[in-house]
C-alpha positions as CSV (number, residue, x, y, z in Angstrom):
1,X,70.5,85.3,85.3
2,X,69.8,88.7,85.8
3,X,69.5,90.4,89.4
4,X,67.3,93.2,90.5
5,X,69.5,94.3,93.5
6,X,71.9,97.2,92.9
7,X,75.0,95.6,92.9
8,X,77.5,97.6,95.4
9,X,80.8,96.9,96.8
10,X,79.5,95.0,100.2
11,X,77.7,92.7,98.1
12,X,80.6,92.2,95.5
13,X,82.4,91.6,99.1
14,X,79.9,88.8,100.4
15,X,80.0,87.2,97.1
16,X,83.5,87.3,97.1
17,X,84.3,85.6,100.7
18,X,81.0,83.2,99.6
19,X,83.5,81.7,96.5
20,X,86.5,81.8,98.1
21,X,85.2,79.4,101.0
22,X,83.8,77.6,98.6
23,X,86.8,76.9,96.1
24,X,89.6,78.4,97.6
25,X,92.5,81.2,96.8
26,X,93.7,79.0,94.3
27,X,90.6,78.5,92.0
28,X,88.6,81.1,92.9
29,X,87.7,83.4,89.5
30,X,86.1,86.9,89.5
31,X,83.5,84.9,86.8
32,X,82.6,82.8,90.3
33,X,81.5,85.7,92.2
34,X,80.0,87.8,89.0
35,X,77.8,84.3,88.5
36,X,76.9,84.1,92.3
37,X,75.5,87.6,92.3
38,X,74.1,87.1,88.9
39,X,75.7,89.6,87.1
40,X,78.4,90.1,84.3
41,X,81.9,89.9,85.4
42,X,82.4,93.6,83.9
43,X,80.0,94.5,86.3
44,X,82.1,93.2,89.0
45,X,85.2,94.9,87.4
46,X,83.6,98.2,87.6
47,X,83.2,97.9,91.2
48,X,86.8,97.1,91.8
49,X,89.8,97.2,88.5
50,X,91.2,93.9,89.2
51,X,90.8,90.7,90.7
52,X,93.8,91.4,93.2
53,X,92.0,95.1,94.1
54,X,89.0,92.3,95.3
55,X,90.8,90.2,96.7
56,X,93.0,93.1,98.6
57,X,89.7,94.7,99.7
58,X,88.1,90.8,101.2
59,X,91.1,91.2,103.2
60,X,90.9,94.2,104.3
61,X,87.4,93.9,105.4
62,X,88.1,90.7,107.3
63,X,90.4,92.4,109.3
64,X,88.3,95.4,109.8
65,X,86.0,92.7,111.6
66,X,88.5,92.4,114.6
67,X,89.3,96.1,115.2
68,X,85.7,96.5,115.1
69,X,85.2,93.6,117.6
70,X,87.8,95.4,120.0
71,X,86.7,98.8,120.2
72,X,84.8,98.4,123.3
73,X,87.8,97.7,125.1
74,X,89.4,100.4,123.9
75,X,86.5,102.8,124.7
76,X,85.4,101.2,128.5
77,X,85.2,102.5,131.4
78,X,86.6,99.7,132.9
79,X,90.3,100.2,134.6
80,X,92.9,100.0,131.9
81,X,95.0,97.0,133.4
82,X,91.2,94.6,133.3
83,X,90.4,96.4,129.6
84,X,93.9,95.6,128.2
85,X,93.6,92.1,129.4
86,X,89.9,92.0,127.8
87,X,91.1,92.9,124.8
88,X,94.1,90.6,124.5
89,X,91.6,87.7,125.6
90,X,89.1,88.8,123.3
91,X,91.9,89.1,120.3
92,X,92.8,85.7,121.1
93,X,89.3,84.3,121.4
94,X,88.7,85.7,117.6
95,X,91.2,84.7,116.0
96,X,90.9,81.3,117.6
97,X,87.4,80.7,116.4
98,X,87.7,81.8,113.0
99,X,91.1,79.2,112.9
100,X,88.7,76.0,114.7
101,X,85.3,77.4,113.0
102,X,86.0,78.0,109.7
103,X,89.4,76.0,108.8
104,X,88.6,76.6,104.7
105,X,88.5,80.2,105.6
106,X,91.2,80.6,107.5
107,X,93.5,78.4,104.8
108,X,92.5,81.2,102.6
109,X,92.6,84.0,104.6
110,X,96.2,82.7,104.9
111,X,97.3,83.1,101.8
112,X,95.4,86.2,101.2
113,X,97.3,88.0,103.9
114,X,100.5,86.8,102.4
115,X,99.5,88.9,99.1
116,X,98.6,91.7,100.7
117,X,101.2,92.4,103.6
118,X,100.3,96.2,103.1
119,X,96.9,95.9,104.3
120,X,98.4,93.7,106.9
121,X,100.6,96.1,108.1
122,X,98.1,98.7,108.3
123,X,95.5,96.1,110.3
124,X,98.7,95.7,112.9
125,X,99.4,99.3,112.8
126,X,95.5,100.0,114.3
127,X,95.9,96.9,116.6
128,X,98.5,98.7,118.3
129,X,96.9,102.1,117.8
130,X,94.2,100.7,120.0
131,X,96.4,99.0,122.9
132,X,98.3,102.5,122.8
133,X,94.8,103.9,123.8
134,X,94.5,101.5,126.7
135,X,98.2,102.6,127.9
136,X,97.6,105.7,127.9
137,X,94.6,105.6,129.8
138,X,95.8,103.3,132.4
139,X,99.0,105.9,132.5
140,X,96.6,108.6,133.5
141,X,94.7,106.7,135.9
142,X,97.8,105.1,137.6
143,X,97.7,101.8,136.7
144,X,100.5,101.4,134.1
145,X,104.2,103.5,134.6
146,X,105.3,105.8,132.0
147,X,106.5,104.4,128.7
148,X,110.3,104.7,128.4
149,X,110.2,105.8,125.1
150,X,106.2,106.4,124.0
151,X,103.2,104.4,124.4
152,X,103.0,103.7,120.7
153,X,106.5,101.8,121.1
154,X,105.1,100.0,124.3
155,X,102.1,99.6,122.4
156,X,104.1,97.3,119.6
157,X,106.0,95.3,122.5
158,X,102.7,94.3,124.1
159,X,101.8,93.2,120.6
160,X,104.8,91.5,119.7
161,X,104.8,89.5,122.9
162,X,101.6,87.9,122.4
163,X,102.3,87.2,118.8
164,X,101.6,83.5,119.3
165,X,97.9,83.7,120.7
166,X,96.9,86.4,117.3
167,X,99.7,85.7,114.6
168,X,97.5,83.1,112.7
169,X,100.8,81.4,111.6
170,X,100.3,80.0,114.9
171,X,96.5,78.5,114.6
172,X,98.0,75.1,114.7
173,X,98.9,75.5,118.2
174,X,95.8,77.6,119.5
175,X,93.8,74.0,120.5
176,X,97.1,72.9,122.3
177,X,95.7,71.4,125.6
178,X,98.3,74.1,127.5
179,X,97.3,77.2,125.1
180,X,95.2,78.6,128.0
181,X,97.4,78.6,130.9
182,X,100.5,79.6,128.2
183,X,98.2,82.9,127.6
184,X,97.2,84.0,131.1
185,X,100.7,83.4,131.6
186,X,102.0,85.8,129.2
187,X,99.5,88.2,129.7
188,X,100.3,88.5,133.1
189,X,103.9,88.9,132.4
190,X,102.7,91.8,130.3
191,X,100.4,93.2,132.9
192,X,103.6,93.2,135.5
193,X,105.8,94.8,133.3
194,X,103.5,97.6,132.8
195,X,102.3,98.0,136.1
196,X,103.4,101.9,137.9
197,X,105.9,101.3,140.6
């Protein structure tokens, strides 16, 4: 079954999450997504060396998904103190759906992120690139105090203390009846520690 479409990367990609959803982390071949897009399995190879290089690069995109679904509260011209709390709401909204939405997907997103903790790590790394970007802002404009040591650090903390409402090792709780009034909560602690004096 031949295919007259060039075969690129983003399509290898699509194919990719397509048979993962379908048969999971655990069964899912490089022959299943070289059959979906109708081509030989070399031809898949070429595109990417090994079936963890795939795998790594599905993740990776996946993630790319959320920074790019931030960015415009990072880029507003909204006051920083309403932008970071858009952004934390929208994080959580995000991550939420894809948990509820798309359970099979999110089982195997699981495990994918557990193989590739280096992409992971860079993901984070941008997450808090981006808050630092709303600190600093709401620094200049008043809003927010002066880091004590730099808003990269702050940055982290903010990220660290909303670990529950993003962290998908915590998507079991994210339907809790509470979850709501448990995240304005902690987001408003944030907001007060931050605040300029």
């Amino acid at each position: 079954m031949a295919t007259t479409e060039t075969l690129t990367a983003e399509r290898i990609l699509e194919a990719t999450e397509e048979v993962l959803r379908r048969y999971g982390p655990a069964k899912a071949t490089v022959v299943d997504v070289a059959r979906v897009l109708g081509v030989s399995h070399g031809s898949v190879y070429r595109h990417f060396r090994t079936k963890a290089a795939l795998r790594e690069a599905v993740t990776e995109q996946w993630l790319q998904r959320t920074i790019v679904s931030l960015a415009p509260y990072v880029e507003g011209d909204e006051p920083a103190d309403e932008r970071l709390t858009g952004w934390l709401t929208a994080l959580f909204r995000f991550k939420r759906s894809k948990a509820g939405g798309d359970p099979e997907l999110m089982a195997t997103f699981q495990v994918l992120i557990g193989e590739n903790s280096a992409v992971v790590d860079r993901h984070e790394e941008h997450l808090v690139e981006q808050i630092a970007r709303i600190l600093e802002d709401g620094h200049r404009e008043g809003v927010f105090a002066a880091p004590e040591r730099d808003f990269t650090a702050t940055a982290r903390a903010v990220f660290h203390a909303t670990d529950r409402f993003h962290n998908p090792a915590h998507a079991a709780d994210w339907s809790a009846p509470d979850v709501e009034d448990a995240f304005d909560g902690v987001v408003s602690l944030v907001q007060r520690a931050l605040r300029a004096r």
